[in-house]
C-alpha positions in Angstrom: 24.5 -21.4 2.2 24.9 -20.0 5.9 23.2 -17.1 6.5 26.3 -15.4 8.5 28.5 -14.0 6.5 32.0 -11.7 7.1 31.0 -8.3 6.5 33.0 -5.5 4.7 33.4 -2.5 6.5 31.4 0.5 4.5 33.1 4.2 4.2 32.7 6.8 6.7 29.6 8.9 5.9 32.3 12.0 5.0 34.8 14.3 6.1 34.4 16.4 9.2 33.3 19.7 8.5 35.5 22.5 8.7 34.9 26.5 10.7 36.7 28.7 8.2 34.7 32.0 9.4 31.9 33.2 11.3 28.9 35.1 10.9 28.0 38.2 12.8 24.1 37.9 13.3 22.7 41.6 14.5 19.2 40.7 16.8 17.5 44.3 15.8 14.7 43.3 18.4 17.3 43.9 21.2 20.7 45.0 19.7 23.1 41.9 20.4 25.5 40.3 18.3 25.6 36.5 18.0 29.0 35.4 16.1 28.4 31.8 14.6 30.9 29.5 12.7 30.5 29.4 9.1 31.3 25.7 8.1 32.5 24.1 5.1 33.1 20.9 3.8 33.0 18.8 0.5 35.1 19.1 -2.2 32.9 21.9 -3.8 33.3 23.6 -0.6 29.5 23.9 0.7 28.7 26.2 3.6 26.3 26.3 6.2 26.0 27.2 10.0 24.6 24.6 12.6 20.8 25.5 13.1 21.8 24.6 17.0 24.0 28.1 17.3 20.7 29.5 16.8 19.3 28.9 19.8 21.7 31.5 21.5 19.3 34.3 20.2 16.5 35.0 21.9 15.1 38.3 23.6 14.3 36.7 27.3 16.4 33.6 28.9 13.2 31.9 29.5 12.6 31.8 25.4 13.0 28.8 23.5 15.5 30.6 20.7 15.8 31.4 17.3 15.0 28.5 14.9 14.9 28.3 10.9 11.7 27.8 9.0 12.0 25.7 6.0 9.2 23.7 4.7 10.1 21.1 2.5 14.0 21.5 3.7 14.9 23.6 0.8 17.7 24.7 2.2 18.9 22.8 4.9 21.8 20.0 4.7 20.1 16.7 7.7 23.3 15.2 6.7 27.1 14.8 5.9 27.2 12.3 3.2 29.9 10.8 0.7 27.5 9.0 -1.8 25.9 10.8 -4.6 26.8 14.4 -5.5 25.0 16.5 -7.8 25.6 20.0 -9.5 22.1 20.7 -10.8 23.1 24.3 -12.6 25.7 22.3 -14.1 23.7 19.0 -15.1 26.5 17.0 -12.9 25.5 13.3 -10.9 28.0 11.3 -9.9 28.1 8.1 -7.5 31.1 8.5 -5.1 33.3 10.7 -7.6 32.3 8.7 -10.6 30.7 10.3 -13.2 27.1 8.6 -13.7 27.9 8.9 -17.6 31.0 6.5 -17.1 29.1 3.9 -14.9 25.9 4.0 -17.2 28.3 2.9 -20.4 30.6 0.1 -18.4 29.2 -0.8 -15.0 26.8 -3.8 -13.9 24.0 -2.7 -11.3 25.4 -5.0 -8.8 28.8 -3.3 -9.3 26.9 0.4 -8.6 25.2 -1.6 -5.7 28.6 -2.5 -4.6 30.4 0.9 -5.1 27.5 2.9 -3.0 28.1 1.2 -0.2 31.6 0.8 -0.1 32.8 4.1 -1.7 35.3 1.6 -3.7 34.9 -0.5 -7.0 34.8 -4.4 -6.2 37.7 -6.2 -6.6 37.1 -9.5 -8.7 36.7 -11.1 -5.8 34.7 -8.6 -3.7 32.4 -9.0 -7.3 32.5 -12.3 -7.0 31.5 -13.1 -3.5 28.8 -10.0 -3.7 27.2 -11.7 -6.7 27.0 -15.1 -5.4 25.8 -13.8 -2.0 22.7 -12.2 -3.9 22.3 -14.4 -6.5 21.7 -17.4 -3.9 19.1 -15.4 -1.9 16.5 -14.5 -4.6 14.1 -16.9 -2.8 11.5 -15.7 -0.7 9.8 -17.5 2.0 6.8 -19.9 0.7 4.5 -18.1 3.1 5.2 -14.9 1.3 3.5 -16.1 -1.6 0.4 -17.1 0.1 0.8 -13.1 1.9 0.7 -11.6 -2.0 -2.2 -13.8 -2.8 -4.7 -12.3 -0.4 -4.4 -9.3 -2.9 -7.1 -8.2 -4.9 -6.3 -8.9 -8.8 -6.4 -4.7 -9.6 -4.6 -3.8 -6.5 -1.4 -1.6 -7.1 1.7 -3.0 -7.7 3.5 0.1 -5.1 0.6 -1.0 -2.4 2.0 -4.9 -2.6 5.6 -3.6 -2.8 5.7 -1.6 0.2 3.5 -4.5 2.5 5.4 -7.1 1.2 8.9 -5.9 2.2 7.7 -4.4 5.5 6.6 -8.3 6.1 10.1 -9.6 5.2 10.9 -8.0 9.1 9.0 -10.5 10.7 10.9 -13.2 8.9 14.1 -12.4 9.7 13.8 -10.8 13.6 17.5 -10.8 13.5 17.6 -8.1 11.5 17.2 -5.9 14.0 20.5 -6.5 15.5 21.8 -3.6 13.5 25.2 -2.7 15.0 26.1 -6.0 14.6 28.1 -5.2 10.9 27.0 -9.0 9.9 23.1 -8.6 10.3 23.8 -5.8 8.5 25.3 -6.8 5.6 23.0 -9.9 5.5 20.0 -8.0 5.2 21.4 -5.7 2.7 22.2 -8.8 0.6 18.8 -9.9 1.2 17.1 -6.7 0.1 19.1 -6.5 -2.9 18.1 -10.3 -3.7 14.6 -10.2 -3.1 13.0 -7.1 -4.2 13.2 -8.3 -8.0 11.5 -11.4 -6.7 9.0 -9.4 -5.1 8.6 -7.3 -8.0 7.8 -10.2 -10.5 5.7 -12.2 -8.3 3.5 -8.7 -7.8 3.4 -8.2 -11.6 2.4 -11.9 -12.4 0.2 -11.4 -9.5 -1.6 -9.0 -11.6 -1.8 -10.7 -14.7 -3.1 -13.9 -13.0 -0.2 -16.0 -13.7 1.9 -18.8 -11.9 4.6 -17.4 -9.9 8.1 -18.4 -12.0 11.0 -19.1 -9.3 14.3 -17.2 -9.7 16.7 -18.9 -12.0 20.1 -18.6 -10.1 22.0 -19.3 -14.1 20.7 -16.4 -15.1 22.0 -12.6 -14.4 20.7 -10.2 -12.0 18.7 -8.2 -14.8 18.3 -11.3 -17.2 16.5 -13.2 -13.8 14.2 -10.9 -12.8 12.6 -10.3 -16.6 12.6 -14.3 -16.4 10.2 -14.2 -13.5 7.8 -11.7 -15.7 7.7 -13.2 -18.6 8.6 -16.9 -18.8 6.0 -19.1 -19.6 6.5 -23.2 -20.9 9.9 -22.4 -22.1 12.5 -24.4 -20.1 14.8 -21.6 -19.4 14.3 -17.7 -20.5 16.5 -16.3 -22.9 15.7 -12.2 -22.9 16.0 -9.8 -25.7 19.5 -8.4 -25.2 18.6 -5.2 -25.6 15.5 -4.8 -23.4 18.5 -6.3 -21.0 21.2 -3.7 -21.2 17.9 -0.9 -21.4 16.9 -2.5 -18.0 20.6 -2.6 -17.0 21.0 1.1 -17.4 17.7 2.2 -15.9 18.5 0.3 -12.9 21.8 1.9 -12.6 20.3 5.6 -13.1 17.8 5.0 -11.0 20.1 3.8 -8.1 20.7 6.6 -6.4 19.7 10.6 -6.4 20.8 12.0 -3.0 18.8 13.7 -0.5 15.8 13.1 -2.1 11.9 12.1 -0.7 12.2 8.7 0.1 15.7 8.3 0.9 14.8 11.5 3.3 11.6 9.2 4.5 14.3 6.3 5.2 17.1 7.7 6.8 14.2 9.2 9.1 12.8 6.1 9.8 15.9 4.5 10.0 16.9 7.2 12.8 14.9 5.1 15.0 17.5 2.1 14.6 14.7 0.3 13.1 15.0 -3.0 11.1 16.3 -2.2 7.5 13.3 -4.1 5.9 10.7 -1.7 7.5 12.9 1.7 6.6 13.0 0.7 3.2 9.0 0.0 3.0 9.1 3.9 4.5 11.0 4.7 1.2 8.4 2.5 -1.1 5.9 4.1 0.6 7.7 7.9 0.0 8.4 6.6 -3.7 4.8 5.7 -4.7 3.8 9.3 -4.6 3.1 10.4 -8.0 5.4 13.1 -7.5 8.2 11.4 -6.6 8.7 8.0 -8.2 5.3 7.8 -9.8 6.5 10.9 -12.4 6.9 8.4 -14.9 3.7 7.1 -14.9 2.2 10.9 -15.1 4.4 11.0 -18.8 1.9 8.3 -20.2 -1.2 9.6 -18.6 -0.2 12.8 -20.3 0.7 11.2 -23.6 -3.0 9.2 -23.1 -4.8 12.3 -23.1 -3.4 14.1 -25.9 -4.5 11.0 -27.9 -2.8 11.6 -31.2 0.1 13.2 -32.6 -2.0 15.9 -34.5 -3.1 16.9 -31.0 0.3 18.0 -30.1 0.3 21.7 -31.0 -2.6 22.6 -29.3 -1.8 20.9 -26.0 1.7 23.0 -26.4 -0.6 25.6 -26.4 -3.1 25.0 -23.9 0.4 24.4 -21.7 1.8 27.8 -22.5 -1.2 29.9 -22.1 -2.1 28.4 -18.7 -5.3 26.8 -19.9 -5.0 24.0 -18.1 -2.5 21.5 -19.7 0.0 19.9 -17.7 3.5 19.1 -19.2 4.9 15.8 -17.1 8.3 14.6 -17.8 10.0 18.0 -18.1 11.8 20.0 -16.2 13.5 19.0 -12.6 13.7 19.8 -8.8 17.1 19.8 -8.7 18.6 20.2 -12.4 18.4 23.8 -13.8 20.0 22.2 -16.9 19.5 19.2 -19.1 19.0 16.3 -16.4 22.4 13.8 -17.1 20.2 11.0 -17.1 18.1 12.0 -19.8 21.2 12.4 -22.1 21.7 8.8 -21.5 18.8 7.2 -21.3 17.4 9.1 -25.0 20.2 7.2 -26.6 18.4 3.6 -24.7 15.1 4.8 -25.7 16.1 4.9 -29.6 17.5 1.5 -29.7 14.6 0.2 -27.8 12.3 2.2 -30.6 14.2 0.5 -33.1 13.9 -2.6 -31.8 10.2 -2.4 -31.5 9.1 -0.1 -34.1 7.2 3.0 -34.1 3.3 4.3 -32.6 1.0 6.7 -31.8 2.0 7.5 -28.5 5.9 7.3 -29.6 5.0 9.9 -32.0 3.2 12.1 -29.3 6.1 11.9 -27.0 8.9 13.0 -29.9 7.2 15.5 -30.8 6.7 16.8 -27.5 10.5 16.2 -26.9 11.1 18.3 -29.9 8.9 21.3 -28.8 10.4 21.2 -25.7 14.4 21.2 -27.1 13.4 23.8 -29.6 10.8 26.6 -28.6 11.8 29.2 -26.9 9.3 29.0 -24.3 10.9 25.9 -22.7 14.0 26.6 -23.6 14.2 29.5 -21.4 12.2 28.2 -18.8 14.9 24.8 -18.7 11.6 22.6 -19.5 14.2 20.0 -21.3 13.1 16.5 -21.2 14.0 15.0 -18.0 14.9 11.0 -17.0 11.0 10.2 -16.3 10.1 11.1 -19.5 12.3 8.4 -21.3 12.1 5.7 -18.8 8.2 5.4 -19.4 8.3 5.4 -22.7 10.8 2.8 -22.4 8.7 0.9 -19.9 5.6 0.7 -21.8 8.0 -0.3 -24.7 8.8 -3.3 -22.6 5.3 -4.0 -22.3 5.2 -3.4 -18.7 1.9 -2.1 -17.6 1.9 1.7 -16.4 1.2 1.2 -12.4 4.3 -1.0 -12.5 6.6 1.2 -14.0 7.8 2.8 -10.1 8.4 -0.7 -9.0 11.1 -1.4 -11.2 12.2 2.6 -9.9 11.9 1.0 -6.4 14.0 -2.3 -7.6 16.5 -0.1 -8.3 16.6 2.7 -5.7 17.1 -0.1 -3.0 20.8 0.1 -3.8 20.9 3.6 -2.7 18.7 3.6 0.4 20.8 1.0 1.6 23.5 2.7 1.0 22.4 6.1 2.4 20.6 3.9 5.5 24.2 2.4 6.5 26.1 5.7 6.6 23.4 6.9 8.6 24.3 4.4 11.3 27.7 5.0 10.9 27.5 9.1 11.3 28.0 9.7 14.6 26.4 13.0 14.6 23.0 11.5 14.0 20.1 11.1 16.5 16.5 10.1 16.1 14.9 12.5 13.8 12.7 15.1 15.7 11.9 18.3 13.5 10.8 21.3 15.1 7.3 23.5 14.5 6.0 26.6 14.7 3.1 26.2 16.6 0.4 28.6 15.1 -3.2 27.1 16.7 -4.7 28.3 20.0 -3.3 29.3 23.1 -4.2 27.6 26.5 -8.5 27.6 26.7 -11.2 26.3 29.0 -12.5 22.6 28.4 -16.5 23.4 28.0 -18.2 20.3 26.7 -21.4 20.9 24.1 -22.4 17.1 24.2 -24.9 16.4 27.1 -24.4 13.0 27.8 -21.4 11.4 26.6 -21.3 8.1 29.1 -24.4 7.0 30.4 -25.2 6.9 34.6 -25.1 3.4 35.8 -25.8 1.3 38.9 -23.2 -0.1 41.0 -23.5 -3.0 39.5 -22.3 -1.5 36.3 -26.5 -1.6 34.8 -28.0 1.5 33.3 -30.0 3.6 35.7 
């Protein structure tokens, strides 16, 4: 099919922001008073004040001005966004209004895909058209094949990910034409088409195995786990409930605000890069192991307890500080049970069923059940979080641990996109340039220790 297609026009990154008040600051250095609007906007009626009004105070006009500190942006808002809001003291995630409880029991992933960038559900036809669009670019170029073949057999699947689609730029140099609202939507269609592709080819990759073509008969979910695991058969028929497991994940997975990598993609997507290389920033943000690769921690941890008998005194050794390390529990953002979690426990049970009980299933329940009953997590709000099912869940599906924050990046595509499209569409953006606080030395005399650095030469350019 052609490859230009009629966009549709994506939301408005959010409301304006609103003064409703102003804070008096008091410079005790010199005396003055600096009034600065208090702002608010959002429909849970967040505050803040522009870092900029800062500036204003300073002791000498020669001075650069006040600026905040904040490593790690722990409390500072880079963005206005209409997306994904989350309540973590109240356990709360919800994809443009929608609670992520509703979406997880009726939505399709291509529907959520849909939704976060367009702030609306899909009409049928909107569905439709978006389905077929994807469906009929699963294919990747031939040469990209012969790109994820130079790999070594052990290299990691996160590694492949983020080279391959930073390569997918150089096949489609119109891509960077990205005010132009059809470029953009064509490579968001494309993104959302290939990275399953990708994804399998990298995980036959590593088992040695033929690459198996996408299947364009077969479902978003149901293609992709046919490009894993078919082998002679003439078409793949998947277990229906790895399917809807797989379904779900993807869904919870799509999206989670302001966090590391969509932070490392709207930054690199400040630049008015291509789409294909801010998304490989994301990949690249996601393979830290504590970002997306937190699901892969659960089954190292569950590896080294070994057995379930083992479980009380690595409770132990984690409450008296001896050195245990409790992965899967507890979260950045929710102080409460993590919504997720609620929802994907119930997956993780019918997968169980389906499958049948272990060792290491044994470990991890009885871990969950320390951690939902002793006090000591309990009051500490150590409850089970979403990385602790979804690996479990993984390695269920007999995917191998270093793949498991692929399929996170399959999914989290969705949202980058989303969040990397607002950002284009938020006028108040500009390339992203933090600020420091320079702490090394102050201006000092160049005195070389090295005697001869470039040798003396003849005219003629010979050594004398």
């Amino acid at each position: 099919m052609p490859d230009t297609i009629t966009a549709t026009a994506p939301q408005a990154p959010g409301a304006e922001l609103r003064a409703t008040g102003s804070l008096d600051i008091k410079d005790s250095r010199t005396g003055k008073n600096y009034p600065v609007q208090i702002l608010e906007g959002g429909v849970e009626g967040d505050t803040a004040i522009r870092a900029m009004d800062l500036r204003q105070i300073k002791t000498a006009p020669e001075e650069f001005g006040m600026m905040t500190y904040d490593p790690a942006f722990m409390n500072t808002a880079s963005c206005r966004s209409a997306i994904t809001f989350i309540d973590g003291d109240k356990g709360i995630l919800r994809y443009r209004g929608y609670p992520i409880e509703q979406l997880a029991e009726s939505a399709t992933f291509l529907e959520v895909a849909w939704l976060l960038r367009n702030g609306e559900l899909p009409a049928q036809k909107e569905y439709d058209r978006w389905v077929h669009d994807i469906t009929y670019h699963t294919y990747v170029h031939e040469n990209i094949k012969r790109f994820l073949e130079g790999f070594r057999y052990d290299a990691h699947p996160m590694s492949m990910l983020c080279s391959s689609v930073a390569a997918l730029s150089s096949f489609y140099p119109e891509a960077k034409n990205i005010k132009d609202p059809d470029q953009r939507y064509i490579s968001i269609i494309r993104l959302l088409a290939k990275l399953p592709t990708l994804a399998a080819f990298i995980y036959r990759h590593g088992k040695g195995l033929p690459f198996i073509y996408p299947d364009n008969d077969l479902g978003y979910v149901e293609n992709f786990l046919s490009m894993v695991a078919r082998m002679s058969e003439p078409q793949y028929e998947a277990n229906p409930v790895f399917v809807k497991a797989l379904e779900v994940l993807f869904i919870l997975h799509a999206d989670h605000e302001q966090n590391c990598s969509t932070n490392a993609v709207r930054a690199v997507g400040s630049s008015e890069v291509d789409p294909f290389s801010a998304i490989a920033a994301g990949i690249a943000a996601l393979y830290g192991p504590l970002h997306g690769g937190a699901n892969e921690a659960v089954l190292r941890m569950i590896e080294e307890i070994g057995h379930p008998k083992n479980v009380p005194a690595f409770i132990d050794s984690v409450k008296g500080g001896k050195g245990g390390r409790l992965m899967g529990f507890g979260h950045r953002v929710y102080k409460s049970y993590d919504p997720r979690a609620k929802i994907v426990k119930r997956l993780a049970d019918q997968v169980f069923a389906q499958i049948g009980m272990d060792k290491d299933l044994e470990i991890a329940l009885k871990l969950e059940e320390a951690a939902l009953h002793d006090d000591y997590f309990v009051s500490r709000k150590l409850y089970p979080n979403v990385d602790f099912y979804t690996g479990l869940i993984y390695r269920s599906m007999a995917f191998p641990t270093d793949f498991f924050t692929v399929l996170f990046a399959v999914a989290r595509t969705s949202g980058w996109l989303a969040q990397w499209e607002e950002l284009l569409n938020d006028k108040e953006q500009k390339i992203a340039r933090p600020r420091q606080i320079y702490v090394g030395y102050g201006e000092r005399e160049y005195d070389s220790r090295i005697s001869e650095k470039f040798p003396k030469t003849n005219k003629d350019g010979r050594k004398k």
